[in-house]
N, C-alpha and C positions, 0 to 999 in steps of 0.2 A: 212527696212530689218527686215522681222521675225525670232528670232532664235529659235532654240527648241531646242537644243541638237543634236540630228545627222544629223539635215537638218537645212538650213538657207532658206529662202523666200524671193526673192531682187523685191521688187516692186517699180514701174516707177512713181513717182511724174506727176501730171498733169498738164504740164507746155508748155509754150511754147517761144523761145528765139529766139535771132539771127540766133544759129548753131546748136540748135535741136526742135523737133515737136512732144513731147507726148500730148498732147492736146485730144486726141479722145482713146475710149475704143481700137479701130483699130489698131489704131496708137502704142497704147503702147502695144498689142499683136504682134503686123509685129518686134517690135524692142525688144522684148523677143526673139523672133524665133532667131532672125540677131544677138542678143548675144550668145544663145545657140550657133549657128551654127557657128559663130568665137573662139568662147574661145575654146569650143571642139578640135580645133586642137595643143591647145597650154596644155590646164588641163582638159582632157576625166574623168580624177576620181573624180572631182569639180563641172564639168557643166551636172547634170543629165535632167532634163526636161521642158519643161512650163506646169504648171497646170494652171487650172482657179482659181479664188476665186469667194463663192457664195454666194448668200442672201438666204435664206427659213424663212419665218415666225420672223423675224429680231435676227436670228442667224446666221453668218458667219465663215462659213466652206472653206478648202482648197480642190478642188473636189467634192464629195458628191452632193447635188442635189439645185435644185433652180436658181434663174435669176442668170446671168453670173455679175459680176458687176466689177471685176480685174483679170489681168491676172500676175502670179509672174515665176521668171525664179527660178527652185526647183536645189540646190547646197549640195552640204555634208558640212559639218558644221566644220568650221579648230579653233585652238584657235587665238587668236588675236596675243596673242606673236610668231606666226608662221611666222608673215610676216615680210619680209626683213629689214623695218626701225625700227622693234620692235626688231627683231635678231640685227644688229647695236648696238643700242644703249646698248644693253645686252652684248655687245662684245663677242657674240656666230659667226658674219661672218667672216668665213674664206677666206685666199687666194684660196684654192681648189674648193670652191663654185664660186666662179668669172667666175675660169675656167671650171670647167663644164657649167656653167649658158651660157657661152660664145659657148660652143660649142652646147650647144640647141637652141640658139637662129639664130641661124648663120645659123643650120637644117629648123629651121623654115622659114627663108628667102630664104634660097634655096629653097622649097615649093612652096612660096609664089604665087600670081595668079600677071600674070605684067600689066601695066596700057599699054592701046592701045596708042601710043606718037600721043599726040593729036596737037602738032605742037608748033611752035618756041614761039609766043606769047601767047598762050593758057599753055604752060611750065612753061614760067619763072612768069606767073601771078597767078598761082599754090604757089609757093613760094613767090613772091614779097609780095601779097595782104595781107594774115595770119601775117607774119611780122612785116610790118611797123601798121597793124594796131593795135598792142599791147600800140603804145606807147602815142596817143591820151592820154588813160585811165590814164594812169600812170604820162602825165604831168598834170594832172589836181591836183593833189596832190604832185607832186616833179616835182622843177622847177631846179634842181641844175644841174651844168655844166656836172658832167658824163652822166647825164640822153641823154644829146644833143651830149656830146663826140659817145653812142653805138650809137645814131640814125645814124649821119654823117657817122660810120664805118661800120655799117649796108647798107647804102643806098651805099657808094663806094664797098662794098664788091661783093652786091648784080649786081653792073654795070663788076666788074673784074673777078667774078667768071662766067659768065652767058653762053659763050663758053661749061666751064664744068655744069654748070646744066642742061643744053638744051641736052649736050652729055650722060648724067646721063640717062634722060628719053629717049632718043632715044635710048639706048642701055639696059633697060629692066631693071633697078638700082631700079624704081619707084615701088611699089607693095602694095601688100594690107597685112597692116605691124599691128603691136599693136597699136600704137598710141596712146599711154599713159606708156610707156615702164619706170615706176620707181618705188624706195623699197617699196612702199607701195600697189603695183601692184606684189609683185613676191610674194610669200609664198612657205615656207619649209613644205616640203611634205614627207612620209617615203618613197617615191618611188625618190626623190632629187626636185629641187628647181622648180617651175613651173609659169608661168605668165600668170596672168588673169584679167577680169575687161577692157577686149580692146574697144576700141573707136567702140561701134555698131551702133550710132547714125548719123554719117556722112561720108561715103563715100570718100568724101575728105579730112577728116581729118585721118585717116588710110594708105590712099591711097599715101604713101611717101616715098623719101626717104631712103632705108632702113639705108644708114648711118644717119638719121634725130633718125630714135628707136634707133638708139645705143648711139646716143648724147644726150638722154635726161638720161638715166641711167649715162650713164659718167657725166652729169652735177649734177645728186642729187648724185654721190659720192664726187663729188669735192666740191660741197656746203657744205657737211656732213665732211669737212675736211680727209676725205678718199682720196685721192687721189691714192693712193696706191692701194687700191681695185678696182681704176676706170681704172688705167692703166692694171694692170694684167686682165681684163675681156675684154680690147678694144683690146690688144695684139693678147688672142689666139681668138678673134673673126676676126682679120686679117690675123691669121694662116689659120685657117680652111676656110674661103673665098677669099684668096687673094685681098682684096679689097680695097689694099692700094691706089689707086686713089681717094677714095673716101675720103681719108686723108684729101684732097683739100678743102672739105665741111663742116667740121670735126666745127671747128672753127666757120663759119655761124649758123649751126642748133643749136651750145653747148649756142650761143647766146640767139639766138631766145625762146629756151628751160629757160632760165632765164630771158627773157622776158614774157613768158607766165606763168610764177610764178609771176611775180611783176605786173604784171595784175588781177591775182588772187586777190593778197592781195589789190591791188587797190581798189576791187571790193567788198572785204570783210570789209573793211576800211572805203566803206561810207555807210553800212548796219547796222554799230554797236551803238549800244545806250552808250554801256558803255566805258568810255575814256580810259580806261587801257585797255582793247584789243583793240580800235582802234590802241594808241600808240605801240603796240605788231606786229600787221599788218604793217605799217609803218617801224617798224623796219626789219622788215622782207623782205618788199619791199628792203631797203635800201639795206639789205645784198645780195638780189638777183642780185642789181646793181653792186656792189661792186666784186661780184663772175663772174661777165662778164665782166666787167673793167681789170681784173688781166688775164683773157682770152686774152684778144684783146692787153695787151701789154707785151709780154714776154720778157725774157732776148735774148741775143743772141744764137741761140741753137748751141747746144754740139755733135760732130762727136765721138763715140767711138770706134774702130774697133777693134775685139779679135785677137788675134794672140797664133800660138801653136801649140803642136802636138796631133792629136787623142787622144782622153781620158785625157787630161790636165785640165779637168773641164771650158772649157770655156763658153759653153752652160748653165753650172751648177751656174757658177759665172754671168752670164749675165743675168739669171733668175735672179738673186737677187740683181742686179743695177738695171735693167729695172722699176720696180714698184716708186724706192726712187729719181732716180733720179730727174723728170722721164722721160722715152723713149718709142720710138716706136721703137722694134728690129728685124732684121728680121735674119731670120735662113735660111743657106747654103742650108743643110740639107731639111730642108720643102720646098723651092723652088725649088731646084734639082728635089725633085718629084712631085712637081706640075708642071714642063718643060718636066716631063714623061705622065704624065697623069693619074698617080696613088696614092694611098692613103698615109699618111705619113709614116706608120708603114708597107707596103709592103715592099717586096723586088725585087733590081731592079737585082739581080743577077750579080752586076757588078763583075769586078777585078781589081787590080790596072792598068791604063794603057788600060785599055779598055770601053765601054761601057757608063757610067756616069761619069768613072774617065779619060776620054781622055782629052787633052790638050784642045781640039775646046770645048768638053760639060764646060769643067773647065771656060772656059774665059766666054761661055756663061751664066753660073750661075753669074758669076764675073760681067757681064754686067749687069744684070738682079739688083743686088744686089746697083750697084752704080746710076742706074736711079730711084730706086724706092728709096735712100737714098737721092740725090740731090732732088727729088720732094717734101718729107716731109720737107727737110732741110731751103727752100725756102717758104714751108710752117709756117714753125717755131717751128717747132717738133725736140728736141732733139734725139738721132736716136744711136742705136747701131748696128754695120755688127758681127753678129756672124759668121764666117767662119775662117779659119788657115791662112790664109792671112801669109801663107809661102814661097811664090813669091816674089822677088823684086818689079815685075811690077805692081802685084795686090797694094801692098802697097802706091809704087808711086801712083797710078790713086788714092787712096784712100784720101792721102793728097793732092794732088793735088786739089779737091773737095772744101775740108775745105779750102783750100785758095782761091778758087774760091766765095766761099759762103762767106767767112769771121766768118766762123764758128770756137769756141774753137775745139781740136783736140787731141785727146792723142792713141797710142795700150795701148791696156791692154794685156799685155803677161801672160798669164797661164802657170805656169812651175812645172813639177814635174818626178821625174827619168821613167828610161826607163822602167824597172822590174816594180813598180807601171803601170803606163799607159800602157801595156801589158794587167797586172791583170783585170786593169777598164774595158778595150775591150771584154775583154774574159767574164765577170760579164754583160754587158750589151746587147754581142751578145746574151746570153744564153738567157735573156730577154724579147727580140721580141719586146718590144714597146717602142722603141725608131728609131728616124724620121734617126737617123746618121746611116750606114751601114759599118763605118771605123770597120776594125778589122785589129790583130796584121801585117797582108800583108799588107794593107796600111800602117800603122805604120811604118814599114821597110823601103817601098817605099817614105814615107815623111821625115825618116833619110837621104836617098840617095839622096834625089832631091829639100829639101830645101838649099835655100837661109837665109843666117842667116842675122841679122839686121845689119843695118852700125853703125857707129857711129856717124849722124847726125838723124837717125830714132829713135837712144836708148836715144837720150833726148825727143823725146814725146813718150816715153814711161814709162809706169808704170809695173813694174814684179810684180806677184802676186804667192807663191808658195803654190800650193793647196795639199799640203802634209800635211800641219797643219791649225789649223784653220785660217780663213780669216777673218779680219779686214774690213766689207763690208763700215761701217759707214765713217769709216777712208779715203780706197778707193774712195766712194763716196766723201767725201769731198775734196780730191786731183784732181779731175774732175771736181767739180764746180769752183773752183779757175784756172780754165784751162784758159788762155788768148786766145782770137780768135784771128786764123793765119791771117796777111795779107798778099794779094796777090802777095806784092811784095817781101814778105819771109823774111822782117825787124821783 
């Protein structure tokens, strides 16, 4: 890389591996073009040109005249502390960045160009082969029993999931994605956060998964003990996609992705002369093991379901368990309108009693909510239902679930007077961007037609009064002491 101040020069090593081929002046001009022409879609203000570089008279110039001897891909020149693992560590990333990062990225994979489904075993050997062959490298230098624990969980995974991988690709999931999707790949830009550096060398290594790009960003936050930031950015990238099936895979890829880190360092580990960065790579290995070990064995997951009336802050309070807990949550409110077929901030002109709010639309969201909540939950995804779950029945199917799964299980009841919650409606309708369309005629209407809690419902339940400030830590910690229900209601 040559920097100069407003432009940077990333020139191609002449090499040749396993999984790429700069070898030939050709070769490294075709894979200039093939990066320009990907990253452009993701950082157009980053990826400006290929120039040549030349010889005259043994002076080398960028452009200008003389034999052609390299060709460099010409970028605008960012500082170093722009990018995402440098922002980290600086404690400049915010939650807000997550969620926008999530909703560009999600833009981007809806874009995406899909791979032609090249059939059932040509699918899953897509996936299988990359895999397992990470792990050769790595026992060659660690022979300790987790290392065999992710192979074993790997290779069974690989056999139980293979129904949904094969269904992934045959259904247009596969696309030509980043492939290399992590902080040290995203950089802060004054136009917002943008991702570049993608995989131009291999077609098939691109060519994936789109929940595969999301799992490796989720795994360098979770490595980076962020967890918090890796939930919040997986969240609304499941809002804006609906792509909670893909939950299913979630687990596999976040593996795999710390596999191909403990490969790295593998790799890096028998290259080094000096014994203190070997030992550093090593360690680093270890931790990449270690970070997929804590994946593959979770606790029992945790059912949360909100309860409440319009404007009771439960969205608002659900925003801020989701990240700690943490959960995958889904919202009433954004499914509703993605069962309409419109954007989350439209409007669907409903009224109480009509239209989205009819009894048959109500149950169907209500359905929608409890099958996409049992498939994470079986997953092993702790899982929050944002909705009013003002109904007897809703509630019932809802614990019912958690005793079904053998899932911990608590409502979280949002409470606060009627004069407030009015206020909050009328303050958010004014708004416009927000996914809920309840206003004070609902409100009225979920006075008249709820069902109040029993008194076998109000022990799993926790009231939370969003009048005053809320105690989230607290909350949170009366959740994870949840005992999971068993089936037979003991």
């Amino acid at each position: 890389m040559l920097l100069t101040g407003p432009f940077a020069y990333k020139i191609k090593k002449a090499l040749r591996l396993d999984f790429l081929d700069f070898s030939t002046l050709e070769l490294r001009r075709h894979y200039c073009r093939e990066e320009l022409r990907l990253n452009r879609s993701l950082a157009p203000e980053l990826y400006l040109d290929v120039v040549p570089i030349r010889s005259l008279d043994d002076r080398v110039s960028i452009g200008g005249e003389g034999r052609i001897i390299e060709y460099a891909v010409k970028m605008t020149q960012f500082p170093q502390d722009a990018q995402l693992d440098r922002q980290l560590d600086a404690g400049l990333l915010r939650i807000s960045d997550m969620s926008n990062l999530a909703e560009t990225i999600a833009g981007y994979h809806r874009r995406a160009s899909r791979l032609e489904f090249p059939g059932n075993e040509e699918a899953m050997q897509r996936v299988r082969g990359p895999m397992l062959e990470n792990f050769p490298l790595v026992r060659q230098l660690e022979h300790m029993d987790v290392l065999q624990r992710i192979h074993d969980w790997t290779e069974r995974s690989l056999c139980e999931l293979e129904p949904v991988l094969i269904e992934r690709c045959r259904n247009g999931f596969v696309r030509e994605c980043h492939g290399d999707l992590h902080l040290g790949n995203l950089v802060r830009m004054p136009g917002g956060i943008v991702a570049f550096d993608c995989v131009e060398f291999s077609t098939e290594l691109r060519t994936i998964d789109v929940i595969s790009d999301v799992a490796f960003l989720v795994m360098d936050l979770v490595a980076r003990a962020r967890q918090d930031l890796a939930y919040v950015f997986l969240n609304r990238y499941l809002e804006c996609t609906g792509d909670y099936p893909g939950m299913d895979l979630l687990g596999l890829y976040f593996v795999y992705h710390c596999m191909i880190r403990a490969k790295v360092a593998a790799i890096r580990s028998a290259e080094r002369d000096d014994e203190s960065e070997r030992r550093h790579d090593l360690d680093a290995l270890r931790h990449d093991l270690a970070v997929a070990i804590r994946w593959i064995d979770p606790p029992a997951p945790r059912l949360v379901a909100m309860h409440g009336y319009s404007g009771s802050g439960k969205t608002w309070l659900s925003e801020r368990l989701m990240p700690v807990l943490p959960a995958i949550r889904i919202r009433s409110d954004i499914e509703r309108k993605r069962m309409l077929g419109i954007d989350e901030t439209a409007s669907s002109a409903a009224r109480p009693g009509f239209g989205t709010y009819t009894e048959r639309a109500r149950s169907e969201v209500y359905e929608t909510l409890l099958h996409r909540a049992e498939r994470l939950l079986r997953a092993g995804y702790n899982v929050i239902l944002d909705a009013s779950f003002l109904r007897a029945a809703d509630r019932q199917a809802v614990e019912a679930l958690a005793r079904e799964i053998g899932a911990a299980f608590a409502f979280v009841d949002s409470d606060a007077e009627h004069d407030e919650l009015a206020r909050r409606l009328q303050r958010r309708s004014a708004s416009g961007v927000d996914a809920s369309e309840a206003d004070t005629q609902v409100l009225e209407y979920q006075y008249q037609n709820a069902d109040p809690l029993s008194t076998t419902e109000r022990r799993h339940t926790l009231t939370v009064s969003t009048a005053t400030d809320v105690d989230v830590d607290n909350l949170v910690k009366k959740i994870l002491h949840l005992v999971p229900l068993s089936p037979c209601g003991k």
